[in-house]
C-alpha positions as MATLAB code, in Angstrom:
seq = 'XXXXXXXXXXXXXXXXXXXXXXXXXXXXXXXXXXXXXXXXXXXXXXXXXXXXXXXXXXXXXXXXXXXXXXXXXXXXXXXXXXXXXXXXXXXXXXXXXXXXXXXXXXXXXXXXXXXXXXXXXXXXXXXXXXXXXXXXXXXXXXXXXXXXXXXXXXXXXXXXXXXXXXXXXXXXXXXXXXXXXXXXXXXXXXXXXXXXXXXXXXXXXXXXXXXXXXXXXXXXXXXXXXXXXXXXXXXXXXXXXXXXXXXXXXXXXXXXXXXXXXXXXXXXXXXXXXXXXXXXXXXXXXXXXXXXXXXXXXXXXXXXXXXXXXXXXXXXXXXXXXXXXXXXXXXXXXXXXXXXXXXXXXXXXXXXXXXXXXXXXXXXXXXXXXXXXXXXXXXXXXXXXXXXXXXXXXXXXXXXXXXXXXXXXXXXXXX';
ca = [
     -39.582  -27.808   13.205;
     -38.211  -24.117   12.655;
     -38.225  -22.958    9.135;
     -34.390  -22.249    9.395;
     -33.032  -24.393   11.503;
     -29.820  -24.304   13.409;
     -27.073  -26.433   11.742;
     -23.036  -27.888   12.148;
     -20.948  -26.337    9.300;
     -18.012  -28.172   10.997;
     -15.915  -29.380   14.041;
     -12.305  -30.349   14.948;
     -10.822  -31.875   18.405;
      -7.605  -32.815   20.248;
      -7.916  -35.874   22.270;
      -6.417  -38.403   24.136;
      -7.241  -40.894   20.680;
      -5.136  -38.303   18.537;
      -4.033  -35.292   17.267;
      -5.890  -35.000   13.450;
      -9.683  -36.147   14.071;
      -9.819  -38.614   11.528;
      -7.227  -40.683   13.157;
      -9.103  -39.848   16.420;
     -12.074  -41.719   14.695;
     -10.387  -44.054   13.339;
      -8.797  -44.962   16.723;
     -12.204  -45.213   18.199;
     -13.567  -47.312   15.418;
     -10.248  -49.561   16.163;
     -11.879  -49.643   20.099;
      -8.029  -47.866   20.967;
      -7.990  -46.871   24.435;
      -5.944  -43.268   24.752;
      -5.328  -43.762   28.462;
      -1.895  -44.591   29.953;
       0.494  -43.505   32.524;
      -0.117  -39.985   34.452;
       3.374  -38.310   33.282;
       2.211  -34.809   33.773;
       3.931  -34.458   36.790;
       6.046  -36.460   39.144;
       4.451  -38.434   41.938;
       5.041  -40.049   45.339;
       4.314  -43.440   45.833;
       1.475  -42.897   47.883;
      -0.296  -40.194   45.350;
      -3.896  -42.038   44.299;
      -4.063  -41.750   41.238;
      -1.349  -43.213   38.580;
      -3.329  -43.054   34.933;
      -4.740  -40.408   33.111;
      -6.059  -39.729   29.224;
      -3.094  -37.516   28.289;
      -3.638  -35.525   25.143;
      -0.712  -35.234   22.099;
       1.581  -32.687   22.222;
       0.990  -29.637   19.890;
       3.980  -27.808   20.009;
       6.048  -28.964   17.015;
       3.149  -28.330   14.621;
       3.532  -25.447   12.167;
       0.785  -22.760   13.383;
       1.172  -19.188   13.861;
      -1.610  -18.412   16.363;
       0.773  -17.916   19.593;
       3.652  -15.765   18.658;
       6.792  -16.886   20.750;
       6.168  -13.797   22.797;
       2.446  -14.765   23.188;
       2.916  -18.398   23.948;
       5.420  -16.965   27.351;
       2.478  -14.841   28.216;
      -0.412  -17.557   28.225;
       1.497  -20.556   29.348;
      -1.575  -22.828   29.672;
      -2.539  -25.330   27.198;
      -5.958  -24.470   27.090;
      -4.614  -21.753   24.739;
      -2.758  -23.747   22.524;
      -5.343  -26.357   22.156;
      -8.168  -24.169   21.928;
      -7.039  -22.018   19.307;
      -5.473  -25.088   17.248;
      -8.866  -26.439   17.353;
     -11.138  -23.700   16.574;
      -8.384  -22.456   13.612;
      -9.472  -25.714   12.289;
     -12.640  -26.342   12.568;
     -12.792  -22.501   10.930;
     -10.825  -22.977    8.104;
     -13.311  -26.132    7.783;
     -16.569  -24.644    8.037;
     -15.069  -22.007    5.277;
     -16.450  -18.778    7.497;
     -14.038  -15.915    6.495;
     -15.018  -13.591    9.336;
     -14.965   -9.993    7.187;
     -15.872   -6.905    9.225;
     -19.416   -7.407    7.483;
     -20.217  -10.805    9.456;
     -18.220  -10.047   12.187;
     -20.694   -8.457   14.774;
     -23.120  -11.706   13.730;
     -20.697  -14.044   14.806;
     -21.070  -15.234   18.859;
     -18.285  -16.936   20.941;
     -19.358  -19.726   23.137;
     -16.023  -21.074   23.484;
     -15.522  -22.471   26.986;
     -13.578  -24.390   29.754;
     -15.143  -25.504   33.142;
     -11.745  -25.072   34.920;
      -9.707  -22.854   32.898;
      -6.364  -22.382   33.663;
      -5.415  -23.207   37.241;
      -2.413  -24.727   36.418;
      -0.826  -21.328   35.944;
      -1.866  -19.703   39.423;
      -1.023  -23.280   40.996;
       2.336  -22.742   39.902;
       2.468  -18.662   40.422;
       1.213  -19.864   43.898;
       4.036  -22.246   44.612;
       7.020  -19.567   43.507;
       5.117  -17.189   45.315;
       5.065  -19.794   48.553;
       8.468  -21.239   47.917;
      10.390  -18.336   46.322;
       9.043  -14.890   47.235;
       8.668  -14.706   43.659;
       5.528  -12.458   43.153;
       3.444  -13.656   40.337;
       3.680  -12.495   36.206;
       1.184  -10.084   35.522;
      -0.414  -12.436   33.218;
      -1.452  -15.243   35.639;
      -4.509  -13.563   36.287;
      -6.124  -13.654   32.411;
      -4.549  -16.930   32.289;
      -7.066  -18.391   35.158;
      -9.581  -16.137   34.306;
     -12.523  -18.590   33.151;
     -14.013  -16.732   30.040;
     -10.460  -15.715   29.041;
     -10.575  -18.359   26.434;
     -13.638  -16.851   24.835;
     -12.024  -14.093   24.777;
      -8.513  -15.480   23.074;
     -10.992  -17.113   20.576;
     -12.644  -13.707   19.261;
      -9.324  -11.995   19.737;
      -8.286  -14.795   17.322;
     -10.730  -15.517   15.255;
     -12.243  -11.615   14.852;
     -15.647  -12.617   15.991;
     -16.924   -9.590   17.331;
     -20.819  -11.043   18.073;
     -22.483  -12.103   21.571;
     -19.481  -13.452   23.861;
     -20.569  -15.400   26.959;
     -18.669  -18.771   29.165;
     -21.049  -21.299   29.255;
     -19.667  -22.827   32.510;
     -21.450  -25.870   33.861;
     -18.979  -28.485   34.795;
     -18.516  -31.882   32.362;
     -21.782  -30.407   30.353;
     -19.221  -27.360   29.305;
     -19.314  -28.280   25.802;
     -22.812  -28.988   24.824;
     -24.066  -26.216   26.549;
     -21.632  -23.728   24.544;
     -23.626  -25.280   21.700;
     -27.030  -24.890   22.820;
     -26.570  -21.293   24.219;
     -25.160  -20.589   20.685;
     -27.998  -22.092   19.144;
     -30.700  -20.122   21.376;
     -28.591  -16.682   20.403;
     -28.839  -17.623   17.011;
     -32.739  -18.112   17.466;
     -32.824  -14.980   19.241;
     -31.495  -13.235   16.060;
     -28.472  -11.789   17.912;
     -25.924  -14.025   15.528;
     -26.038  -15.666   12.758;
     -23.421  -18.249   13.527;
     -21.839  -19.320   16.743;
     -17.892  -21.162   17.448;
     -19.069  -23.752   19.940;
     -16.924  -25.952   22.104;
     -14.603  -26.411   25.442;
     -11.184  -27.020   26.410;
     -10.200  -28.620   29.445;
      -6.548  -29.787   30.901;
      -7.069  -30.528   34.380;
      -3.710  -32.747   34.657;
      -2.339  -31.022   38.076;
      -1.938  -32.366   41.299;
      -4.703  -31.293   43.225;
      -7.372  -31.340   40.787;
      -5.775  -35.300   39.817;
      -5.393  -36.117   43.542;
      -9.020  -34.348   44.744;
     -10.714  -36.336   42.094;
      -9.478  -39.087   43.749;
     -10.167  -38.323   47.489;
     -13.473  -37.821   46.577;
     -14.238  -40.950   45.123;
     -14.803  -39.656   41.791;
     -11.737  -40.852   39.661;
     -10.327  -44.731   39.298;
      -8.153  -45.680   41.781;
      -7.290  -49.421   41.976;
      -9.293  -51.999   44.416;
      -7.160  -52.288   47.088;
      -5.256  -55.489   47.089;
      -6.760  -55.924   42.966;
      -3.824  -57.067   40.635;
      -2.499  -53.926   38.493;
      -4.276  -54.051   35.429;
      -3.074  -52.016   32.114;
      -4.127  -48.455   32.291;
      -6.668  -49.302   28.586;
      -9.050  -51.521   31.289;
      -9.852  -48.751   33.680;
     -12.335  -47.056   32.111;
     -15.465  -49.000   32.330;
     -18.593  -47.451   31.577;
     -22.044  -48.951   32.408;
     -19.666  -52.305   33.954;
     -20.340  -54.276   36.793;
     -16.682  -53.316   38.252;
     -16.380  -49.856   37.585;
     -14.665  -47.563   39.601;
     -14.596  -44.281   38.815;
     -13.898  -42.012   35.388;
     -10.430  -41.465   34.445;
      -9.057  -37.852   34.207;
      -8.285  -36.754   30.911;
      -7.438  -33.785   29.016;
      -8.492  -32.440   25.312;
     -10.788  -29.644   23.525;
     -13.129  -30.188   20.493;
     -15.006  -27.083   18.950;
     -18.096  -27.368   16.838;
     -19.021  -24.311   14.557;
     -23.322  -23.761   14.025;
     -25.136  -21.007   12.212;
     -28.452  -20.458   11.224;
     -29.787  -22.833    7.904;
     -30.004  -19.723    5.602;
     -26.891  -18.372    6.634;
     -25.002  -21.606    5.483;
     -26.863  -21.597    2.178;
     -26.285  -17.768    1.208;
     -22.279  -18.045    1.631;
     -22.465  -21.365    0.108;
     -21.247  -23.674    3.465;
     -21.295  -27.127    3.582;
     -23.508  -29.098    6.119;
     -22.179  -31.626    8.665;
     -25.832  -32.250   10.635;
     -28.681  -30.459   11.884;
     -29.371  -29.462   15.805;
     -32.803  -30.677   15.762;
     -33.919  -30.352   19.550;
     -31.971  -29.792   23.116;
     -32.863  -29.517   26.770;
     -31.123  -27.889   30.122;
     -32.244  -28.943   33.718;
     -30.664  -28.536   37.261;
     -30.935  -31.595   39.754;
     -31.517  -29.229   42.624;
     -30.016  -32.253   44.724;
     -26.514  -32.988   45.504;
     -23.396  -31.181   44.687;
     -22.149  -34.563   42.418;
     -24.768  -37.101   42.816;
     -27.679  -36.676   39.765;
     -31.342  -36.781   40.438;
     -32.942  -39.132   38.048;
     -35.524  -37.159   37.923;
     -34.442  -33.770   35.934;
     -32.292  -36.459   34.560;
     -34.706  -38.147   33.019;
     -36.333  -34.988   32.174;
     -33.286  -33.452   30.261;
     -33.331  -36.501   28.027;
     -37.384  -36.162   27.305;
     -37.071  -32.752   26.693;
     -34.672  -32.551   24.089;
     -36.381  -35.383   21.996;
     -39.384  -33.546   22.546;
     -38.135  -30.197   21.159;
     -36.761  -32.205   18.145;
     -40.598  -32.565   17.250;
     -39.845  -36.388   17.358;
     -41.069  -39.444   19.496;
     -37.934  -41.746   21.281;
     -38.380  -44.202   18.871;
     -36.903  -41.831   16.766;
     -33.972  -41.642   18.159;
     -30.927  -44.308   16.235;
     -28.212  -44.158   18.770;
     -27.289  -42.355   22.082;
     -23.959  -41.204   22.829;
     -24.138  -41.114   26.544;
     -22.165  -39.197   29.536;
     -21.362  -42.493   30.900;
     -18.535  -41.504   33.484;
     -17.766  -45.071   35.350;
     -18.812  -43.733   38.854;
     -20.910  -46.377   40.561;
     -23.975  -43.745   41.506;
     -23.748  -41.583   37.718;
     -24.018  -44.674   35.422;
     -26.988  -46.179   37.276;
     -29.237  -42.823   37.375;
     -28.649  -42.385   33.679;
     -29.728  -45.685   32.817;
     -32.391  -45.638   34.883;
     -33.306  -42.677   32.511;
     -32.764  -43.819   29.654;
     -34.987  -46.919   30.565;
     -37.976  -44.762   31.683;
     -37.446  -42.494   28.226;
     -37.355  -45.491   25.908;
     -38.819  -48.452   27.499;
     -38.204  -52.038   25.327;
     -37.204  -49.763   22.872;
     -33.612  -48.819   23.663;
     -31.390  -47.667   20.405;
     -27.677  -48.259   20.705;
     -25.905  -46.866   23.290;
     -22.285  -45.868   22.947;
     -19.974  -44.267   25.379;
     -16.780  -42.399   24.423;
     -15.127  -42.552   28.015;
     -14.457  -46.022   28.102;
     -11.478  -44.804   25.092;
     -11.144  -40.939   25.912;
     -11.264  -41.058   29.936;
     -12.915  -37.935   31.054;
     -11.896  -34.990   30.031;
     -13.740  -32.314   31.947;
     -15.607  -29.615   30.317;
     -14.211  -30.741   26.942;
     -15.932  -34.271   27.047;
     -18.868  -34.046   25.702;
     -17.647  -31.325   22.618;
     -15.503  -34.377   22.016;
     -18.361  -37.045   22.129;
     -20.450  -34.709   19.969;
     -18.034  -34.557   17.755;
     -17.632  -38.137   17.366;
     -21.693  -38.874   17.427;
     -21.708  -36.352   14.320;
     -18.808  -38.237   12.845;
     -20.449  -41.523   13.576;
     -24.206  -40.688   12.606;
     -22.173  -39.272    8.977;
     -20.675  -42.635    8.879;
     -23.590  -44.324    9.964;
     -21.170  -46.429   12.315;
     -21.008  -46.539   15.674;
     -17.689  -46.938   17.960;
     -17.750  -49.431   20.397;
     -17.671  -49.097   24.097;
     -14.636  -50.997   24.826;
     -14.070  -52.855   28.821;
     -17.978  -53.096   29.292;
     -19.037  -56.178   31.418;
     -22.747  -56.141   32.192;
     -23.657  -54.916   35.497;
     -27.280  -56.819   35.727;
     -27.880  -54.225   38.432;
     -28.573  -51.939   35.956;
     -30.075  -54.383   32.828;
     -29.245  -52.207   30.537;
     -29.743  -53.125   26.794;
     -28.351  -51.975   23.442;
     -24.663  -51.013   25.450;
     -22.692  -51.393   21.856;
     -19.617  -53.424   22.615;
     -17.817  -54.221   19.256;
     -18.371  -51.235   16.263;
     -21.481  -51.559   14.697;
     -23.034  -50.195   11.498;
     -26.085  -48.573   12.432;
     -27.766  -45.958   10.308;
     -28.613  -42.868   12.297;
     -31.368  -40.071   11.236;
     -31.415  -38.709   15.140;
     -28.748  -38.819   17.961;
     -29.111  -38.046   21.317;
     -26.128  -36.734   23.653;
     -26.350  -36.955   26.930;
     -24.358  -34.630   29.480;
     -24.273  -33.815   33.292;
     -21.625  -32.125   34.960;
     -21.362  -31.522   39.078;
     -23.830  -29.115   40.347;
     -26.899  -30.876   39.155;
     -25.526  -29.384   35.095;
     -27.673  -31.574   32.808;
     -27.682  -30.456   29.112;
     -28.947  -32.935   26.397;
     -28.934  -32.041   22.211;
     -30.425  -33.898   19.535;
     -28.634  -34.338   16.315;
     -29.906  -34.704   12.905;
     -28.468  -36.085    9.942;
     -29.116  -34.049    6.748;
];
């Protein structure tokens, strides 16, 4: 292990579940589903997808980070959330970024779709209306913008970079922060992702594809709370959600000689590319990602207390990763927990958000059930936590893979 390892000074998160985090853990404690109607925009009967993970609204709280003039000129929620987010988990971590620290201080902060919904509609005035587009729909959509909004904000002057690689957005802002850390260009890092993808053709092309829940044709309606169904024997699909979580790291020392509290320690991670199919994963590098990790934690599987996994619902994702997990930890599978089943799937922001709560949980030493899961004995998977459980946790694994063969896996270690 390093001699000053990289550590979480603190985290904060929007989510379908809730608005302040510790109702959002709470809620998934409680097993409390955040998925419901889609009412982000009006539909015809015959558009394929109905439900969605829709996040809180922001707008009547009492922050200053958007100036009325501001909030006309970045219309996307991204912004809004983002910055709520990473003001917290700031003013948390109790960082004052002075012009001293300020150059030592990266920005990981990312989204893997940024803000389309802005050039969608600049597209459809321009289309409909003749109305040429606001000159700031460009920075709106522009995909490391909201890096660059969080150092604007936050004064963060360090290494900047968009750690783009689909649903594994938000733990690879964390490990890229970590390896510029170890690389002794920054001595702390704001970590996370943002994602709102609730527009119509992002919703509907999820669906097309395959990819998000759409109802068995000629199934009875079920509530919107039973779609998500990780690791189950009738799952069909994730279910698009929306939210952003941001985790702040810095170097051991660093925390010690300003005097910051410690959530957990990153004790190992691991990055691989399926080289395979542009969704499909290759169990493989899958497999590998997961080995990896525990192996650069200086630790053995059986090490490992719990696994917060990617878990999506699609038929072809669930079954390679526990496959994986299988051939990493044989009869010895920990607890397995998946967020989705409450949170849907929110993007690039998903797995800051599951970090989040596997910190949260491994602090509590509880884990939150995954709620709808009927066995699939296709898969025979063991240790799938159904009801909470109380399960002390040294080491957690998260798992995440994102389209394009993205697979990105931390350890986490409680301290």
């Amino acid at each position: 292990m390093p001699d000053d390892p990289i550590v979480i000074l603190s985290y904060d998160a929007v989510s379908p579940l809730g608005i302040d985090l510790e109702e959002q853990w709470q809620n998934a404690l409680a097993g409390t589903s955040g998925i419901g109607p889609l009412t982000r925009f009006d539909m015809t009967d015959d558009f394929p997808v109905r439900i969605a993970g829709q996040a809180p609204s922001i707008d009547d709280l009492p922050y200053d980070f958007l100036k009325p003039r501001e909030k006309a000129r970045w219309p996307s929620p991204i912004f809004r959330y983002a910055l709520l987010t990473v003001t917290r988990a700031m003013r948390k971590s109790g960082i004052e970024i002075t012009p001293d620290i300020a150059a030592r201080v990266a920005v990981t902060f990312s989204s893997a779709i940024g803000g389309l919904d802005v050039v969608l509609a600049a597209d459809r005035n321009l289309m409909g209306r003749g109305k040429l587009p606001p000159p700031f729909v460009n920075p709106n959509a522009c995909i490391n913008m909201i890096g660059g909004r969080v150092s604007m904000h936050t004064g963060a002057t360090g290494p900047i970079t968009a750690t783009i690689t689909a649903c594994a957005t938000g733990v690879t802002s964390m490990i890229v922060g970590a390896m510029l850390i170890n690389e002794n260009r920054a001595d702390a890092a704001i970590c996370g992702a943002v994602d709102f993808p609730l527009t119509e053709p992002i919703v509907a092309g999820f669906g097309t594809m395959g990819g998000a829940f759409v109802p068995k044709e000629g199934e009875a309606e079920q509530p919107p709370q039973e779609a998500s169904r990780p690791f189950s024997r009738n799952r069909r699909g994730f279910v698009v959600s929306e939210g952003s979580g941001c985790i702040v790291i810095a170097r051991k020392s660093f925390a010690r000689a300003h005097g910051l509290a410690i959530a957990a320690e990153i004790a190992g991670w691991a990055m691989t590319s399926d080289a395979f199919h542009h969704v499909a994963p290759n169990l493989e590098t899958v497999r590998r990602c997961i080995s990896e990790s525990i192996a650069h934690a200086g630790i053995s599987p059986d090490r490992i207390d719990a696994v917060n996994v990617h878990a999506a619902s699609t038929r072809v994702g669930d079954e390679v990763e526990a496959q994986a997990l299988k051939e990493v930890f044989g009869q010895q599978m920990p607890p397995v927990t998946a967020n989705k089943s409450m949170l849907g799937h929110a993007m690039g922001a998903a797995s800051a958000i599951e970090s989040i709560l596997a910190v949260r949980g491994m602090q509590a030493g509880m884990l939150p059930p995954t709620i709808n899961y009927n066995p699939d004995p296709d898969l025979d998977l063991e240790g799938v936590v159904a009801t909470k459980q109380t399960v002390a946790q040294e080491y957690v694994l998260k798992n995440a893979f994102g389209f394009g063969g993205c697979n990105a896996c931390v350890v986490f270690k409680r301290l």
